[in-house]
Residue frames as a rotation matrix with the C-alpha (Angstrom) as fourth column:
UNK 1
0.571 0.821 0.000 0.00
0.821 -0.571 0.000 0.00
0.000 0.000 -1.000 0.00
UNK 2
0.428 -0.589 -0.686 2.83
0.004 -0.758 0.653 2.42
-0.904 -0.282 -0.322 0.97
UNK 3
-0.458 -0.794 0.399 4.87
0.445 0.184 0.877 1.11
-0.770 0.579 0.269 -2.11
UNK 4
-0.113 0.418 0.901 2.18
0.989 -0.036 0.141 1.83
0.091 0.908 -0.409 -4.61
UNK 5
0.662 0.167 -0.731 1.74
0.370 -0.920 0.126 5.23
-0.651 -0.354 -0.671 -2.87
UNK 6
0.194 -0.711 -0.676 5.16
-0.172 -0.703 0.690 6.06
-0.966 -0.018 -0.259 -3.32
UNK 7
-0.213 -0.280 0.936 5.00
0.839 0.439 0.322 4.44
-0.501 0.854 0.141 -7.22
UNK 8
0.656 0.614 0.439 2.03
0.674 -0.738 0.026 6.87
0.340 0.278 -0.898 -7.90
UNK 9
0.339 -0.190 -0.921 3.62
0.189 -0.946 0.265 10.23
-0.922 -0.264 -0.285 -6.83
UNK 10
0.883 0.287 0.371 3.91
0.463 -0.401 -0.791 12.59
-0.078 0.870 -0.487 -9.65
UNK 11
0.327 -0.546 -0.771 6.92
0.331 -0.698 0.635 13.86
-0.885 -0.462 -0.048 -11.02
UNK 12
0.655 0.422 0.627 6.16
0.756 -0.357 -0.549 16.08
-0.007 0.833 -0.553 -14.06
UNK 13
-0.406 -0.718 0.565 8.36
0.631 -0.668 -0.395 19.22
0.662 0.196 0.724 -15.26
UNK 14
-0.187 -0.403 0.896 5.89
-0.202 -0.877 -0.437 21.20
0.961 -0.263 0.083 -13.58
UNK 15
0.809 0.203 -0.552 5.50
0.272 0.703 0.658 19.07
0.521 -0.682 0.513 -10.57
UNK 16
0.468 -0.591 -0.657 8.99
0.880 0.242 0.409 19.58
-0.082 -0.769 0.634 -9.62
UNK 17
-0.604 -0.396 0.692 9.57
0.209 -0.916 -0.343 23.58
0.769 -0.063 0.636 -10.59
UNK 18
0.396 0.583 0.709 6.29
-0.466 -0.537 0.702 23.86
0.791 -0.609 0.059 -8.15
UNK 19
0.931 0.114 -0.346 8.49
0.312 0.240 0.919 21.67
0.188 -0.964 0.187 -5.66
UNK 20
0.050 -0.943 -0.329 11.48
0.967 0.128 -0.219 23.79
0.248 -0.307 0.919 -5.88
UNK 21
-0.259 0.444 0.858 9.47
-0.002 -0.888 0.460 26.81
0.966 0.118 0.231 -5.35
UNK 22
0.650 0.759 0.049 8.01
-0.294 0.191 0.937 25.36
0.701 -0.623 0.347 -2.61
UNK 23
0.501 -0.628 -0.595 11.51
0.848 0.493 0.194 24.32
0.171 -0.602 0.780 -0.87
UNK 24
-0.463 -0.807 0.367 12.98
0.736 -0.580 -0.348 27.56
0.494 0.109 0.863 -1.54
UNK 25
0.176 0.604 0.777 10.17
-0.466 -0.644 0.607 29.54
0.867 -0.469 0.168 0.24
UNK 26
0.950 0.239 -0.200 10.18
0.041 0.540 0.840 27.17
0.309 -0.807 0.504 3.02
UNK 27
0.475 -0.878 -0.051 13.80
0.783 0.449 -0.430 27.13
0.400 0.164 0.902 3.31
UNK 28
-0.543 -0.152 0.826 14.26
0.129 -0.987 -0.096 30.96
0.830 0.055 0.556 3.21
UNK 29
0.359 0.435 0.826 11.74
-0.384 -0.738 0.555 31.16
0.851 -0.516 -0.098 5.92
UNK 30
0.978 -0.130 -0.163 13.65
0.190 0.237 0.953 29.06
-0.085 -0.963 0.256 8.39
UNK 31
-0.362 -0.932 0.003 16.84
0.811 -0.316 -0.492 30.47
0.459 -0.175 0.871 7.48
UNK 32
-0.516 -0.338 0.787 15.15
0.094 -0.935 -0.341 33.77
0.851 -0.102 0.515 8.82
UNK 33
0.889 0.224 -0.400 13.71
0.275 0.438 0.856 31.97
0.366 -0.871 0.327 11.93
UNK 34
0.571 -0.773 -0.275 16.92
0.821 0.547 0.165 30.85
0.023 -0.320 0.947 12.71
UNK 35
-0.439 -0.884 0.162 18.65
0.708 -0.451 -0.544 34.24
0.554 -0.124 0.823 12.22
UNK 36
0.049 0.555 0.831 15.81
-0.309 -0.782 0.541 36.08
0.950 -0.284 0.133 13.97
UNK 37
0.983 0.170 -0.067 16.36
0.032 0.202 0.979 33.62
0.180 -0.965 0.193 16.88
UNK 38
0.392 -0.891 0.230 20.30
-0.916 -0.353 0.192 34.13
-0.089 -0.286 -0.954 16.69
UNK 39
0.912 -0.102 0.398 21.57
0.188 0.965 -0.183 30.52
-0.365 0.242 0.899 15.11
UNK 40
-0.374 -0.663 -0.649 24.40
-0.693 -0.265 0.670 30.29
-0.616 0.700 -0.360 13.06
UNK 41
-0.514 0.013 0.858 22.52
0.285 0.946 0.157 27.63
-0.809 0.325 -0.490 11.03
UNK 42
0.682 0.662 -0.310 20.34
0.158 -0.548 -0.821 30.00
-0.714 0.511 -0.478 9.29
UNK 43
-0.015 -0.744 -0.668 23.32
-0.576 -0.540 0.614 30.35
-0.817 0.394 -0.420 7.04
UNK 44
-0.736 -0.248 0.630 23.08
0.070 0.898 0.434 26.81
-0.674 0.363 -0.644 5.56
UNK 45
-0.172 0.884 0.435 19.45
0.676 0.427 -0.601 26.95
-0.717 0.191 -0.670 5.01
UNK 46
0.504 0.459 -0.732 19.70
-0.070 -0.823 -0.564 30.71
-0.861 0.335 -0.383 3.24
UNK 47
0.001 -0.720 -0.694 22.16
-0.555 -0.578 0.599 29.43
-0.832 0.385 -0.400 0.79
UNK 48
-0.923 0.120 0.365 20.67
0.330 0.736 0.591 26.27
-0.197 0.666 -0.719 -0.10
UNK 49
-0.092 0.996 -0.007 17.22
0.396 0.030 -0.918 27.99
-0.913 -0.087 -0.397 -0.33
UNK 50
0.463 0.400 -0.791 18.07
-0.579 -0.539 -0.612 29.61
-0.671 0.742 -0.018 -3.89
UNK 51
-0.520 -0.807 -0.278 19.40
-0.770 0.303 0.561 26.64
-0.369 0.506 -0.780 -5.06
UNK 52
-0.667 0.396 0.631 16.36
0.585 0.803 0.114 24.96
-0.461 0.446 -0.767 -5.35
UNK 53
0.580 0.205 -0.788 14.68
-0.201 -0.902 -0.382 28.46
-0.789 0.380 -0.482 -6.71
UNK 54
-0.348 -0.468 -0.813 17.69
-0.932 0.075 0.356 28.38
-0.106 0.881 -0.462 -9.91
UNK 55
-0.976 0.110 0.188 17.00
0.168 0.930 0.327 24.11
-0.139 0.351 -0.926 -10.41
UNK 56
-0.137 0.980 0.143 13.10
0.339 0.182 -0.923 24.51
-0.931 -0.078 -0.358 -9.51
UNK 57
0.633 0.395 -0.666 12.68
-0.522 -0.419 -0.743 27.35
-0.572 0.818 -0.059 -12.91
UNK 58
0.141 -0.864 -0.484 15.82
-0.945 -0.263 0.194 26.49
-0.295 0.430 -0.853 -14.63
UNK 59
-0.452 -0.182 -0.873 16.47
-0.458 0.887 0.053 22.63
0.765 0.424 -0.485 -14.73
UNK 60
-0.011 0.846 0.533 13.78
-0.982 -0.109 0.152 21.20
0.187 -0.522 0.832 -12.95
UNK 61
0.284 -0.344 -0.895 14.96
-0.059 0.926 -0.374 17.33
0.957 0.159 0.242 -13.51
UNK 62
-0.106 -0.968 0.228 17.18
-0.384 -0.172 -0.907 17.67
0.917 -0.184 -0.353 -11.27
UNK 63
-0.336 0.295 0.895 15.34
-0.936 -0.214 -0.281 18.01
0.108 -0.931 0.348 -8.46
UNK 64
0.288 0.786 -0.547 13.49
-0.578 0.598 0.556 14.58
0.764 0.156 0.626 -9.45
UNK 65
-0.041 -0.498 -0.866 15.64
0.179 0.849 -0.497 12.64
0.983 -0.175 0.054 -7.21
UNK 66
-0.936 0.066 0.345 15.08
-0.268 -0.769 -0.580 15.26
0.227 -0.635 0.738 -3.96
UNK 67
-0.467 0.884 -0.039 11.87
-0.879 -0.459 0.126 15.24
0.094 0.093 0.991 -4.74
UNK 68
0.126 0.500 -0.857 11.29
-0.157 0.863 0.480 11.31
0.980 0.074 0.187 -4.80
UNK 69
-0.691 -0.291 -0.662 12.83
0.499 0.470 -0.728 11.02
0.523 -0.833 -0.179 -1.34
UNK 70
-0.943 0.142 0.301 11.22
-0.214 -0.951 -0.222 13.68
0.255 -0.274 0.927 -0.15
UNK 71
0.051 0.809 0.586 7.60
-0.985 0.137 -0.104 12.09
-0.164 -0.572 0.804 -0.64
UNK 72
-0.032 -0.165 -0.986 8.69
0.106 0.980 -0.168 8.84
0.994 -0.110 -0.013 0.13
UNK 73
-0.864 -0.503 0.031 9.48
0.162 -0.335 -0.928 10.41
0.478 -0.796 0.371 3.24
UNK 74
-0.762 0.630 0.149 6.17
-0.601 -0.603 -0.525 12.15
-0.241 -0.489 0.838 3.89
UNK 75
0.240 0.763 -0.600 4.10
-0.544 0.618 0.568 9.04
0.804 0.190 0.563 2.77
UNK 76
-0.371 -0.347 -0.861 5.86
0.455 0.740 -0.495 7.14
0.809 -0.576 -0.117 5.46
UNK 77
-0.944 0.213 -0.252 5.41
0.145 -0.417 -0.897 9.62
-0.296 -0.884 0.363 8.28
UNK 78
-0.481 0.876 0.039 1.58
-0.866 -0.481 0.132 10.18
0.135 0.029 0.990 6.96
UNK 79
-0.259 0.118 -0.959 1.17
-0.196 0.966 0.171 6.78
0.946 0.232 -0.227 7.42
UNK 80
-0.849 -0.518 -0.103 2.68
0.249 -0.221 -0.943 6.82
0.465 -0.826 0.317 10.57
UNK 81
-0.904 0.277 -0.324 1.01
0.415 0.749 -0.517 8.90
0.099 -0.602 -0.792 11.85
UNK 82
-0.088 0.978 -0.187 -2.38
-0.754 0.057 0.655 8.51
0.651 0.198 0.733 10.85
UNK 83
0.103 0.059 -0.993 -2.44
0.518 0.849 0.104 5.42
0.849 -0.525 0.057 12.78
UNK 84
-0.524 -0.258 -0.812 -1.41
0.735 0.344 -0.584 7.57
0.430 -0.903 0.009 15.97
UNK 85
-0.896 0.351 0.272 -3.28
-0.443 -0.673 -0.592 10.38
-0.025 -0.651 0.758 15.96
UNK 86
-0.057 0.996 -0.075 -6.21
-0.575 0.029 0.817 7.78
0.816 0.090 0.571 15.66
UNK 87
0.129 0.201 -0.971 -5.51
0.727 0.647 0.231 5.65
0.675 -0.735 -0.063 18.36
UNK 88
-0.927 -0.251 -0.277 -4.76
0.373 -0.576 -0.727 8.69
0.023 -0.778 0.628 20.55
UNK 89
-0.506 0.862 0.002 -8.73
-0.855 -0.502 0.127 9.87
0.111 0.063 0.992 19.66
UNK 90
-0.033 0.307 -0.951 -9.88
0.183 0.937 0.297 6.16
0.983 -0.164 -0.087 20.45
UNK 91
-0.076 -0.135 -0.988 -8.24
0.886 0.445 -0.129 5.86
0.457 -0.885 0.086 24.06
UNK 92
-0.900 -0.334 -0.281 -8.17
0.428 -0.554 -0.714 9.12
0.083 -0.763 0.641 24.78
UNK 93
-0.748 0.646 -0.152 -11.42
-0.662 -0.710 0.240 10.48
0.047 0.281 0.959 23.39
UNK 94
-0.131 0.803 -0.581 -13.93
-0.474 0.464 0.749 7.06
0.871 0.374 0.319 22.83
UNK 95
-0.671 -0.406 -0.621 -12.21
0.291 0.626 -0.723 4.54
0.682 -0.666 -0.302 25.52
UNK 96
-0.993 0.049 0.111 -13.30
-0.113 -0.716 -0.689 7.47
0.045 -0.696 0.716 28.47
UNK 97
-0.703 0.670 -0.239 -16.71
-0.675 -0.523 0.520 7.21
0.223 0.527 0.820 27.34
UNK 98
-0.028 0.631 -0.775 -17.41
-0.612 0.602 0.513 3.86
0.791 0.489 0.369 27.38
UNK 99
-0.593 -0.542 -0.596 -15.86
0.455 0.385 -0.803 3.34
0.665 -0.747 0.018 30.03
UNK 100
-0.874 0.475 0.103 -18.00
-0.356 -0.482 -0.801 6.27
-0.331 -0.736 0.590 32.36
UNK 101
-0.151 0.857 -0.493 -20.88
-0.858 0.133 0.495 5.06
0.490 0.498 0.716 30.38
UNK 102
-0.406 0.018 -0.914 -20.72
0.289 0.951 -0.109 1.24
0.867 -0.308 -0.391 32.13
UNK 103
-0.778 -0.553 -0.298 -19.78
0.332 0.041 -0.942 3.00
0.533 -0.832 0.152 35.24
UNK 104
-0.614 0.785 0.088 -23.14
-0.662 -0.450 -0.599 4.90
-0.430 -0.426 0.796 35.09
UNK 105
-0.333 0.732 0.595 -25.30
0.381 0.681 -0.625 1.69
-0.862 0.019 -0.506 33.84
UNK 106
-0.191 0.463 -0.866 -25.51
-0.598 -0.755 -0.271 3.42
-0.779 0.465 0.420 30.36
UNK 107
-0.016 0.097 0.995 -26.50
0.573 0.816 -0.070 0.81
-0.819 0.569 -0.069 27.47
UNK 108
-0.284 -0.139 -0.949 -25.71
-0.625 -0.724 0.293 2.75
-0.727 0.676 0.119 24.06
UNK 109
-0.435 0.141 -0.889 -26.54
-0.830 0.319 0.457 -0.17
0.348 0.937 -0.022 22.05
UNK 110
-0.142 0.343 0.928 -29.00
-0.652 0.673 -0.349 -2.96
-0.745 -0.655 0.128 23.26
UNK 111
-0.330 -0.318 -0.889 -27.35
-0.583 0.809 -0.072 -6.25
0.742 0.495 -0.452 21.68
UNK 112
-0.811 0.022 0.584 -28.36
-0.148 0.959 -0.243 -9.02
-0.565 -0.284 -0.775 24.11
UNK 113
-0.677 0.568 -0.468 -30.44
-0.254 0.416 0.873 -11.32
0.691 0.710 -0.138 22.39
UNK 114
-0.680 0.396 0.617 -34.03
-0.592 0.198 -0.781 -12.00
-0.432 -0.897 0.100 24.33
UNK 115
-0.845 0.496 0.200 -36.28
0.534 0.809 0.246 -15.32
-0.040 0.315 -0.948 23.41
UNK 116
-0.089 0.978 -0.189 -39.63
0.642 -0.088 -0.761 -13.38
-0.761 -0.189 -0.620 24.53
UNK 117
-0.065 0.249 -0.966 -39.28
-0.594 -0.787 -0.163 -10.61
-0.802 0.564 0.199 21.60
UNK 118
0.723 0.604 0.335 -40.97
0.209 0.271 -0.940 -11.28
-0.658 0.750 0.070 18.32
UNK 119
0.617 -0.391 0.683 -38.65
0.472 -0.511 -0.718 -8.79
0.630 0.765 -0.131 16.45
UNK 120
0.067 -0.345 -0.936 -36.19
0.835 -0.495 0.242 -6.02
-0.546 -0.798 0.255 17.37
UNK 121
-0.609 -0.284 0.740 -37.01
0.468 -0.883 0.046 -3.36
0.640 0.374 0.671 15.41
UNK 122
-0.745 -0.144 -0.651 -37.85
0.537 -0.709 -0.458 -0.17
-0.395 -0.691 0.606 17.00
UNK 123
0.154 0.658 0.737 -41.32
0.971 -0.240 0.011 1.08
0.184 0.714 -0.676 16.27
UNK 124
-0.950 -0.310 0.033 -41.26
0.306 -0.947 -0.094 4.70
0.061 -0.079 0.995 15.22
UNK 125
0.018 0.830 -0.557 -44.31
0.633 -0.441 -0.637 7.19
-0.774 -0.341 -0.533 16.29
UNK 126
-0.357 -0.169 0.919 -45.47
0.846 -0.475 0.241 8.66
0.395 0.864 0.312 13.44
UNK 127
0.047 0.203 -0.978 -45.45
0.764 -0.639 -0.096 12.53
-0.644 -0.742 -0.185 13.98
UNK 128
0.577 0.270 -0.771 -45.17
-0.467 -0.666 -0.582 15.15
-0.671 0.695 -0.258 11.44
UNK 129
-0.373 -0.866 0.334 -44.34
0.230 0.262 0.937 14.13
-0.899 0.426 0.101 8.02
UNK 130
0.849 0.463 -0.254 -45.13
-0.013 -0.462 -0.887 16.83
-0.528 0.756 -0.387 6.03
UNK 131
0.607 -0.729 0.316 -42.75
0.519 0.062 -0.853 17.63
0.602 0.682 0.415 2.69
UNK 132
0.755 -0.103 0.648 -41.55
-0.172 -0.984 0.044 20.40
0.633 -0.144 -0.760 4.65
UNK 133
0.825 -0.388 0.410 -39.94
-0.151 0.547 0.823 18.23
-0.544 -0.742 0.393 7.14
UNK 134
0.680 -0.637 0.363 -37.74
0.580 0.771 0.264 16.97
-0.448 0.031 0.894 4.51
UNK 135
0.884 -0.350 0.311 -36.26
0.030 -0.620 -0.784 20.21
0.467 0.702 -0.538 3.04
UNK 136
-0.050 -0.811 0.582 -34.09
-0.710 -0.381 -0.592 21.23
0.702 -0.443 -0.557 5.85
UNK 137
0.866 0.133 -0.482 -33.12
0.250 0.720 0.647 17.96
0.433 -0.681 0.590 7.95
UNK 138
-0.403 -0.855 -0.326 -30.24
0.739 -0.094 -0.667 20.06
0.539 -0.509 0.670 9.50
């Protein structure tokens, strides 16, 4: 699944001038982080930041090889984590729930199975059901 991801990624002429545009902005603005917080790294980042600015318009190929690792890179870590910021909204966010729910005798979903019922659907009370009802069901 990851592999085919990373098969599928585009890298067209202008695919990779719009990712050396996009490195050289990004670049440039943490070189002036970095000199606004008083680094000396900010030096690295401002010199490589118009080098992908001349390849990105100029010879855009180039970059193809940057540019594969690059989202290889960011398919892996979106992978990643996707997987954690859902189990962190599971245990931290569902878990809690279901858990105080028990604790207060709440039944959200009434699965046992009982011999004396005919059926288990749920009759509904019929109450208004004009058209009008159905325009705006938000």
């Amino acid at each position: 699944m990851i592999i085919e991801d990373i098969r599928a990624v585009r890298s067209e002429r202008a695919d990779l001038r719009r990712f050396g545009i996009t490195m050289c902005i990004a670049l440039a603005v943490f070189a002036v982080l970095l000199f606004w917080r008083g680094k000396d790294f900010y030096l690295y980042l401002g010199l490589l930041s118009p080098v992908f600015l001349v390849l990105g318009l100029a010879a855009p190929g180039a970059l193809r090889p940057v540019h594969r690792v690059w989202m290889s890179l960011a398919i892996v870590l979106g992978w990643f984590m996707t997987r954690v910021i859902l189990s962190l909204l599971f245990f931290l966010g569902v878990t809690p729930i279901g858990v105080l729910g028990r604790l207060l005798g709440k039944k959200f979903l009434d699965v046992r199975m009982k011999d004396s019922r005919e059926t288990y659907w749920i009759r509904r009370e019929h109450g208004n059901e004009s058209p009008e009802r159905y325009e705006k069901q938000y």
